[in-house]
C-alpha positions as YAML, in Angstrom:
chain: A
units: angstrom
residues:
- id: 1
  name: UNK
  ca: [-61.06, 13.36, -79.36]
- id: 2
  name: UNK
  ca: [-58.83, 15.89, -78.58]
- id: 3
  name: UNK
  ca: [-60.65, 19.13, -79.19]
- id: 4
  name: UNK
  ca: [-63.46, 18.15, -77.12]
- id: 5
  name: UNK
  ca: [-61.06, 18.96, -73.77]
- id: 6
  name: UNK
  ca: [-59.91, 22.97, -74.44]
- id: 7
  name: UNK
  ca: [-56.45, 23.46, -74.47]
- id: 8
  name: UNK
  ca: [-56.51, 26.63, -72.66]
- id: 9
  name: UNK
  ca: [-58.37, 28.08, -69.31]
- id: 10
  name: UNK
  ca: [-59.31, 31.20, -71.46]
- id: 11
  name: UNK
  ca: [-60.62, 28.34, -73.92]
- id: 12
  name: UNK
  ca: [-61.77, 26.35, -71.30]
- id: 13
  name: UNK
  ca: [-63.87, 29.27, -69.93]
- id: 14
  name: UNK
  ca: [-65.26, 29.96, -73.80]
- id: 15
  name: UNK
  ca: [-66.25, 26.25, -74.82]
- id: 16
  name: UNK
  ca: [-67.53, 25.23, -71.21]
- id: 17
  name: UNK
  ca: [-69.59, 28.06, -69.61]
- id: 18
  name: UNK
  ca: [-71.89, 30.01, -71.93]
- id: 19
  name: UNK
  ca: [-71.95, 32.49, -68.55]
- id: 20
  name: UNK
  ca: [-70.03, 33.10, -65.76]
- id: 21
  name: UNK
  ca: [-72.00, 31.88, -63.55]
- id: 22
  name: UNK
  ca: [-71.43, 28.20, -65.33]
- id: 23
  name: UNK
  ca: [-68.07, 28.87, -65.47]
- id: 24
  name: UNK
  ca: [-68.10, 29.66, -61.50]
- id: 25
  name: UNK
  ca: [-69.85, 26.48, -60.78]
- id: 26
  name: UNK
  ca: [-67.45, 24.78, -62.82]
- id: 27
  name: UNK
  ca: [-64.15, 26.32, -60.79]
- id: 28
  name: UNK
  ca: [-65.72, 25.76, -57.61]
- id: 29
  name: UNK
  ca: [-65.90, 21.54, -58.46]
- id: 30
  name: UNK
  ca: [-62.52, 21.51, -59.63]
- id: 31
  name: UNK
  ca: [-61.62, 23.47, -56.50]
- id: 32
  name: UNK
  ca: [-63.06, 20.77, -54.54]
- id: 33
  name: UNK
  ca: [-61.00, 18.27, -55.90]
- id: 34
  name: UNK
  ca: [-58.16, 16.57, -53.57]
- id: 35
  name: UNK
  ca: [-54.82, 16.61, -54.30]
- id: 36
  name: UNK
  ca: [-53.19, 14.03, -57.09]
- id: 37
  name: UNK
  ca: [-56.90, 14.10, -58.79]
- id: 38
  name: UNK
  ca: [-57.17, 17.68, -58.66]
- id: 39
  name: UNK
  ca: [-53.25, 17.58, -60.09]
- id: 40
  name: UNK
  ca: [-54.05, 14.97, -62.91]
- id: 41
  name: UNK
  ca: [-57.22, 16.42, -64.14]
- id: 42
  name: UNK
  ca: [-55.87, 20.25, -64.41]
- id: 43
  name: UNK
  ca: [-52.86, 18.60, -65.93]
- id: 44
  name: UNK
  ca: [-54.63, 16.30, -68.53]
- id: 45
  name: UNK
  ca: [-57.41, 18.69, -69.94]
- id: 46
  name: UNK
  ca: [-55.92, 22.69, -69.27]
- id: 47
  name: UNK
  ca: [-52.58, 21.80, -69.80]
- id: 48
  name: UNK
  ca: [-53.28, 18.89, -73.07]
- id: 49
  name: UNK
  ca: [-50.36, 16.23, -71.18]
- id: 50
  name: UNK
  ca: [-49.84, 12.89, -71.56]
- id: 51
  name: UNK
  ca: [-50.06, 10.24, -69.39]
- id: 52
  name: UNK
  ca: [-46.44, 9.58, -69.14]
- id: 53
  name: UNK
  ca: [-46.39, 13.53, -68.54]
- id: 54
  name: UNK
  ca: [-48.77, 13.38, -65.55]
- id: 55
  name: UNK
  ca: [-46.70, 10.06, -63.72]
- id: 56
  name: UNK
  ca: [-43.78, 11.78, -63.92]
- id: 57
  name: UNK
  ca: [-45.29, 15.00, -62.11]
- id: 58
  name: UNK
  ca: [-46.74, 12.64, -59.70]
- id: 59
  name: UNK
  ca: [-44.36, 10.74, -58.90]
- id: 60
  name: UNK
  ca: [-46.90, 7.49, -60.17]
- id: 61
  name: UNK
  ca: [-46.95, 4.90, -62.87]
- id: 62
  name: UNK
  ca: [-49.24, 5.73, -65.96]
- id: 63
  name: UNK
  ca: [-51.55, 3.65, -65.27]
- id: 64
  name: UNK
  ca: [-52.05, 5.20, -61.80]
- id: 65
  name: UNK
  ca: [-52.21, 8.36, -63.72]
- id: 66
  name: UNK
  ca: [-55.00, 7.64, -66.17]
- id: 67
  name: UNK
  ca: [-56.67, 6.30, -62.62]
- id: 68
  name: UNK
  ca: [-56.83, 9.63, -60.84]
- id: 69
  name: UNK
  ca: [-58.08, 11.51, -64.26]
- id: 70
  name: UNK
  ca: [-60.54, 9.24, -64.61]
- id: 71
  name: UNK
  ca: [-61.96, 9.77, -60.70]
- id: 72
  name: UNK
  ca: [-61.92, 12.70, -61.21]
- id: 73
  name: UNK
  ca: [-63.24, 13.13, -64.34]
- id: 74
  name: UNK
  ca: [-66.21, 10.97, -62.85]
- id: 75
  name: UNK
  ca: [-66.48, 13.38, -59.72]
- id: 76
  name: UNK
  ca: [-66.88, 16.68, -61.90]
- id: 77
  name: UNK
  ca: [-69.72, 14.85, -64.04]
- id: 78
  name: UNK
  ca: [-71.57, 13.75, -60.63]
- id: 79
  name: UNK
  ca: [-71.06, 17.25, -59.38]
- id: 80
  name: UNK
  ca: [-72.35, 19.02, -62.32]
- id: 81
  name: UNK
  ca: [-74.46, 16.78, -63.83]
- id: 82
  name: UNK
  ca: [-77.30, 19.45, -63.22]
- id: 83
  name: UNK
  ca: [-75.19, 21.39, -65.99]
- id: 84
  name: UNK
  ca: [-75.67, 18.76, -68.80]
- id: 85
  name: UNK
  ca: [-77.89, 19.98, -71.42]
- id: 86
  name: UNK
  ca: [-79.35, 18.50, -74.62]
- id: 87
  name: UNK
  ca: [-77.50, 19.81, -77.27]
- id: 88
  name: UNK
  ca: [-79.33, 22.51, -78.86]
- id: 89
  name: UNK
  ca: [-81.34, 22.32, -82.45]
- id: 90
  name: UNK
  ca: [-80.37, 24.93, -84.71]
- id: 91
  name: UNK
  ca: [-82.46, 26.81, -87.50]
- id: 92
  name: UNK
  ca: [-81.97, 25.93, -90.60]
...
């Protein structure tokens, strides 16, 4: 679903990193990102674009598109897989 990638960095920052230092950790992986990965991913989750959207910036076909999200998609969870938490109970 759509809402569960922010559309926003400020929104990005509020729904992903409960502190800064989260949020840190988080900027430093994408940072480390290479080039047409790095691209797609900012592209696809800050910015909300399409597939179509993201070829066209790269120069690629779509389906090389959805490709380099999904590496990287699959780099950030190995990086910061320390990060993943069960999802908190809350009172009733």
């Amino acid at each position: 679903p759509r809402d569960r990638y922010p559309g926003t960095i400020r929104d990005a920052r509020r729904a992903a990193a409960p502190d800064r230092s989260t949020y840190d950790e988080v900027v430093a992986a994408i940072s480390r990102l290479r080039g047409r990965q790095a691209t797609a991913i900012l592209l696809r989750v800050i910015e909300d674009e399409p597939y179509e959207s993201i070829a066209r910036s790269l120069g690629c076909s779509e389906v090389t598109a959805r490709v380099h999200v999904q590496r990287a998609r699959e780099k950030l969870r190995r990086w910061l897989s320390h990060l993943d938490r069960a999802p908190r109970e809350e009172a009733s």
